[in-house]
C-alpha positions as CSV (number, residue, x, y, z in Angstrom):
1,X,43.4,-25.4,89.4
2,X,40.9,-22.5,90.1
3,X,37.6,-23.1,92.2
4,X,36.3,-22.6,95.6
5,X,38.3,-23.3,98.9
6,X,36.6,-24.0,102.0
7,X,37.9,-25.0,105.4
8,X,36.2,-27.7,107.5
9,X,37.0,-28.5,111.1
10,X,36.7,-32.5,111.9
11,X,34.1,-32.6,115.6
12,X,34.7,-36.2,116.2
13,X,37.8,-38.1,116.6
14,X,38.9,-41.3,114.8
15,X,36.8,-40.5,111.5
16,X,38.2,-41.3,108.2
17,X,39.2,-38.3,105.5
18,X,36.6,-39.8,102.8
19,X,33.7,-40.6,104.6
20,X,34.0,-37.0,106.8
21,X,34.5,-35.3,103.3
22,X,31.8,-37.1,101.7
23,X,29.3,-35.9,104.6
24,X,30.5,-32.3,104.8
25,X,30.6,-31.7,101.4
26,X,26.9,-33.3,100.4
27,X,27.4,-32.7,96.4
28,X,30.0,-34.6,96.5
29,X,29.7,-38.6,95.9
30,X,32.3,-40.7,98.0
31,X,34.3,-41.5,94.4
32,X,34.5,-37.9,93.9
33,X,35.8,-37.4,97.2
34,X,38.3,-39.8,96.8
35,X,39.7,-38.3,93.5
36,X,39.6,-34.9,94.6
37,X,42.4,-36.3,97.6
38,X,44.1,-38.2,95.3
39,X,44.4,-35.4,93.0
40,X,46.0,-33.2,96.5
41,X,43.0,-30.9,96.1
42,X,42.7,-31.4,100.1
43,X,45.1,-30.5,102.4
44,X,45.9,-31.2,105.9
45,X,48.7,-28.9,107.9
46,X,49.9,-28.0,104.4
47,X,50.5,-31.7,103.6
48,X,48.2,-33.9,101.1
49,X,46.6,-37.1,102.7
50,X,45.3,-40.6,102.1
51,X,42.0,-41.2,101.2
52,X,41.8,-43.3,104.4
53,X,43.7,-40.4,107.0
54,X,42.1,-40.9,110.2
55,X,41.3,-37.2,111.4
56,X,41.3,-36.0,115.0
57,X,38.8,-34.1,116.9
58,X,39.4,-30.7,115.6
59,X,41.1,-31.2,113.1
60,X,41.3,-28.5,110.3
61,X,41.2,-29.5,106.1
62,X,41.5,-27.2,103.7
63,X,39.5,-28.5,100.2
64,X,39.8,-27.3,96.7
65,X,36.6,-27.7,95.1
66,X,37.0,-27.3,91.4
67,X,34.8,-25.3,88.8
68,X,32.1,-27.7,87.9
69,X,31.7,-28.1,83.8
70,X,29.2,-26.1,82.4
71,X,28.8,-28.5,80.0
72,X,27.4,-32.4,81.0
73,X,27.6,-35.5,79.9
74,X,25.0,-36.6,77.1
75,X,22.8,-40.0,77.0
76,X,23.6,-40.7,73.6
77,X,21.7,-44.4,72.1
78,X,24.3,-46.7,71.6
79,X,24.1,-50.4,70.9
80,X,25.0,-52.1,73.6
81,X,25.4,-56.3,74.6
82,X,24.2,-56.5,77.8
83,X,24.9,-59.7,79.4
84,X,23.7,-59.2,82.9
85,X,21.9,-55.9,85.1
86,X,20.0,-55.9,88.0
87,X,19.6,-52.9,90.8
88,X,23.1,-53.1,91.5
89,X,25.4,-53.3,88.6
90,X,25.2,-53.8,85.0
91,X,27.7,-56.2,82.9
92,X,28.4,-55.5,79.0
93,X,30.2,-57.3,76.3
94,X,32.4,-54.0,75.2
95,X,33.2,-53.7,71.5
96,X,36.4,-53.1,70.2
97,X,36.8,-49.5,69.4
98,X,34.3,-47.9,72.1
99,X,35.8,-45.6,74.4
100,X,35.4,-46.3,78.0
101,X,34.6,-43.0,79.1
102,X,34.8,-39.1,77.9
103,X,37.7,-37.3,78.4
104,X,38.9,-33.9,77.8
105,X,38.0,-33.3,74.0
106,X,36.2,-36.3,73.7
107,X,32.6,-36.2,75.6
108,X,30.3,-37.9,73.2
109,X,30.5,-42.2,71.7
110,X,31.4,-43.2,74.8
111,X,30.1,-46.4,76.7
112,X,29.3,-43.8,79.7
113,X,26.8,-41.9,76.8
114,X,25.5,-45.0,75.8
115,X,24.9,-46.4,79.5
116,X,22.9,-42.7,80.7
117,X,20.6,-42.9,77.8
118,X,19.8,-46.6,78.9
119,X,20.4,-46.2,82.4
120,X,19.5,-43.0,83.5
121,X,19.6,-43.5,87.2
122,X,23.5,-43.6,86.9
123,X,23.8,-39.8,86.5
124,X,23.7,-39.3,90.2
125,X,27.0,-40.7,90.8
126,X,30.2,-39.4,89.2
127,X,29.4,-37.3,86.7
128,X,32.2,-37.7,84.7
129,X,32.4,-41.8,85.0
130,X,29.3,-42.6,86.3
131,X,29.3,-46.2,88.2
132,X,33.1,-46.8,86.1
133,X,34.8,-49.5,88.4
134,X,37.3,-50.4,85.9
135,X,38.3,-49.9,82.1
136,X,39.2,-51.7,79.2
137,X,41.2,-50.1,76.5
138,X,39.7,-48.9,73.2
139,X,40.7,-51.8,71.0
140,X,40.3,-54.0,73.2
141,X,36.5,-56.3,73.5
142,X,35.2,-57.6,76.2
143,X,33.7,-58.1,80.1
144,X,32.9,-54.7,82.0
145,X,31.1,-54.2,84.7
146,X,29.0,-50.9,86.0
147,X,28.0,-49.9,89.2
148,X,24.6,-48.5,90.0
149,X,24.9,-47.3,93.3
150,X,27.6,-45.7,95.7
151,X,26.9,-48.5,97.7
152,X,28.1,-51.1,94.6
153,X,30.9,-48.8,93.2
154,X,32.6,-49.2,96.5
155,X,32.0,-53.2,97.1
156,X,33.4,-53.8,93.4
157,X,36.4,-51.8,92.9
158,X,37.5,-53.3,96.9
159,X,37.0,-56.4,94.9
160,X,39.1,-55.3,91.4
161,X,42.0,-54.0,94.1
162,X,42.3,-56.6,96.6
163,X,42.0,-59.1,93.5
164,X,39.4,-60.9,94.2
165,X,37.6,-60.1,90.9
166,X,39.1,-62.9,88.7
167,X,40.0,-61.3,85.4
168,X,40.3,-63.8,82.0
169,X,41.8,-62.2,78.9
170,X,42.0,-64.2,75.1
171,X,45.2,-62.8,72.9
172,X,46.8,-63.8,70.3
173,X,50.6,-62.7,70.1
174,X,54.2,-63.5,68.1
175,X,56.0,-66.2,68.2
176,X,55.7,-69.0,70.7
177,X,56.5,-68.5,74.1
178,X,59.5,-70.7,75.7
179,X,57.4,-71.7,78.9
180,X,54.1,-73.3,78.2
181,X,52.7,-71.5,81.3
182,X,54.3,-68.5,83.9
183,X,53.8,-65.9,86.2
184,X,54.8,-62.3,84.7
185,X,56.1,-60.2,88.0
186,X,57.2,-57.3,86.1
187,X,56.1,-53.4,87.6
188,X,55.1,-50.8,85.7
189,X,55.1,-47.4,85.2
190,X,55.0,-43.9,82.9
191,X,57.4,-44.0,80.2
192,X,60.1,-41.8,81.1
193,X,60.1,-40.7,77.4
194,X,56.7,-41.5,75.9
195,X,54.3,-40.4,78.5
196,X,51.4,-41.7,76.5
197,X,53.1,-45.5,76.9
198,X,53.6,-47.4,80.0
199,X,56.8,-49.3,80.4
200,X,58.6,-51.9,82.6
201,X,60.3,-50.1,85.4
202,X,62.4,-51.2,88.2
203,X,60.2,-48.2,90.4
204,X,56.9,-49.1,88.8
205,X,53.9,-50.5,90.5
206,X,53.7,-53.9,91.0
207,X,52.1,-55.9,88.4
208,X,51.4,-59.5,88.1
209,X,50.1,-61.2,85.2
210,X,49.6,-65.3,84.5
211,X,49.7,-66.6,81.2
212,X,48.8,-70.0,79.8
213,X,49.4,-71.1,75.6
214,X,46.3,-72.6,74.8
215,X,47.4,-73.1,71.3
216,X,49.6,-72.2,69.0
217,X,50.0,-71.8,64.8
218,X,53.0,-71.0,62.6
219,X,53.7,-67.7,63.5
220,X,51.7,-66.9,66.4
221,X,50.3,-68.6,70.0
222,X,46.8,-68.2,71.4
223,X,47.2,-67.2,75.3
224,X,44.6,-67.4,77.9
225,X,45.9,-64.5,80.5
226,X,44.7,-64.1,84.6
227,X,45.6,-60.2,85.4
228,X,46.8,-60.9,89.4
229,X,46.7,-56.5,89.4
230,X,45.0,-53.7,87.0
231,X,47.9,-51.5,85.6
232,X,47.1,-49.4,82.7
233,X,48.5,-51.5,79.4
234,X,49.1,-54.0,81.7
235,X,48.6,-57.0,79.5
236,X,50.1,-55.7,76.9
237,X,53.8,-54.5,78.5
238,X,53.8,-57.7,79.8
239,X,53.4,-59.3,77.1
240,X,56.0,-57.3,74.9
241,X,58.0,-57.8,78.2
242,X,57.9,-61.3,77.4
243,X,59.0,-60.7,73.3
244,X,55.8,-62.1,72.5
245,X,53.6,-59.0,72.0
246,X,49.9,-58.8,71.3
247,X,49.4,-59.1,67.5
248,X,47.9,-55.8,66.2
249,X,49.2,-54.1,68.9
250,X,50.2,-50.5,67.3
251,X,52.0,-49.6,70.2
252,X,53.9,-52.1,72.3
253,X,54.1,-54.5,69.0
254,X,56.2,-54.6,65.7
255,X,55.6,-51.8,63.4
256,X,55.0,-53.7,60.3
257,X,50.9,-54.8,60.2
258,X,49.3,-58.0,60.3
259,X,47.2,-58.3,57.0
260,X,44.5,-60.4,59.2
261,X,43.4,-58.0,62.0
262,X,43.0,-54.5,61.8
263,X,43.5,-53.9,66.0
264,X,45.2,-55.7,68.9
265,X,43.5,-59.2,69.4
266,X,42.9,-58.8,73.1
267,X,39.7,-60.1,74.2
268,X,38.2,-59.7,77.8
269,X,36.3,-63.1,77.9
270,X,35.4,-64.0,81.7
271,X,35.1,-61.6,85.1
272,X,33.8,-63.0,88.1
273,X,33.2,-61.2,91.0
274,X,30.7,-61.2,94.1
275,X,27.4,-59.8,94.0
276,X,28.0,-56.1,95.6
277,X,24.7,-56.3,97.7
278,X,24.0,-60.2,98.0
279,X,27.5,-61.5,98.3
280,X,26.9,-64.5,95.6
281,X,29.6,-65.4,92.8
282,X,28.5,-64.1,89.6
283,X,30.5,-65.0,86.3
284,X,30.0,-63.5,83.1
285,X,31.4,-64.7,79.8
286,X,31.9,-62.9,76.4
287,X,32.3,-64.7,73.5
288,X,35.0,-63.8,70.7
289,X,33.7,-61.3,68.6
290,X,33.5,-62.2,64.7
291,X,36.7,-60.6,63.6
292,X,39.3,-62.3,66.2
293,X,37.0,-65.4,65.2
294,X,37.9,-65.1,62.0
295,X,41.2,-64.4,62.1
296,X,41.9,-68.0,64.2
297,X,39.6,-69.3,61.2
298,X,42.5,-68.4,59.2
299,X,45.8,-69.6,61.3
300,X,43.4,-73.0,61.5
């Protein structure tokens, strides 16, 4: 990666590596910093640390700061649901086949474009997933939450990794399973193969999912899922773990397509999580969106 190195010397002792970094390097927004050491663009001795490294009084880091794009993100005006916003964080009922955020050959119809044209105050954080604390797939609907400040970004995604946001997902998938209701301990990791797939692995990281059958048809069962972790795919290795794969599912389901949906009937229908500045439960609930509707309609 090309860029500009700089050296820093840590003054005080017992500081962490993020929050020094963060201060030294002023441009830089403490989910920036963190990236840029997870990422081993900083250096310590010649060895890449933790985000949380406690430096000692004099200590020496080395930082590769990379070439910042020429090119920035653009508001673009988007429909969006919003079911809940305030000063602090924003929560939107994501439609199925929306993006998340830009990536590399993909920077426009995004929900980060549509979020800075409606919210332009969140172009001071990361400016390449401004106030993202977590993601949803593209096909799949749904709960997410946004972050407005540094302040927020950090309370919420403490809450999404020590699990105390409580995640509720809707999806339909083959067959019925044996067990009515179960705990899914199964890790996860890069296919070996398929790098774009994830794929049960005894080296993975660990990944919990809870599943409940909350009704079931011919062919097919209606789960209500709890996500105990936030692996990418997760629900849906899980469930093809399970042989009961997500119908539509293009990618960890059968090949042959389901006539009644035309993409993986996963639905994100509850969060709740703490209020990042105020500290009360908030819950926020999207309904099914018309076309999973309508494909229970038909089962029915």
């Amino acid at each position: 990666m090309t860029g500009r190195l700089i050296r820093l010397i840590c003054r005080t002792p017992n500081e962490r590596l993020d929050r020094f970094l963060a201060a030294a390097i002023p441009e830089l927004s403490r989910t920036q910093t963190k990236r840029l050491i997870q990422s081993g663009q900083v250096q310590i001795d010649g060895l890449e640390p933790k985000p949380n490294t406690i430096l000692s009084e004099g200590t020496t880091i080395t930082v590769m700061l990379p070439e910042v794009e020429a090119v920035a993100l653009q508001p673009q005006e988007i429909p969006l649901q919003i079911l809940f916003e305030d000063a602090f964080l924003i929560a939107v009922n994501k439609p199925a086949g929306l993006v998340v955020h830009p990536a590399a050959g993909n920077r426009r119809n995004t929900l980060v474009n549509a979020l800075l044209y409606r919210y332009p105050d969140l172009a001071v954080l990361d400016p390449e997933r401004p106030g993202i604390v977590h993601r949803l797939d593209k096909d799949t609907s749904g709960v997410i939450v946004i972050a407005r400040t540094e302040a927020a970004l950090e309370s919420l995604q403490a809450q999404f990794k020590s699990g105390k946001a409580q995640k509720t997902y809707l999806a339909l998938v083959h067959g019925h399973p044996q067990v009515g209701a179960g705990l899914i301990d199964v890790p996860i990791g890069r296919h070996p193969r398929q790098r774009q797939k994830m794929a049960p692995l005894p080296d993975g990281k660990p990944a919990r999912t809870r599943y409940k059958v909350i009704n079931t048809f011919t062919k097919t069962s209606l789960l209500e899922l709890h996500p105990e972790t936030g692996r990418t795919h997760q629900i849906r290795v899980h469930l093809a773990w399970l042989g009961h794969a997500v119908v539509g599912d293009a990618v960890y389901g059968p090949r042959s397509k389901n006539p009644l949906i035309k993409r993986q009937f996963l639905h994100a229908s509850q969060l709740s999580i703490r209020h990042p500045q105020q500290g009360h439960p908030l819950t926020f609930d999207a309904p099914l969106p018309e076309d999973l509707q309508a494909v229970l309609e038909q089962l029915t």
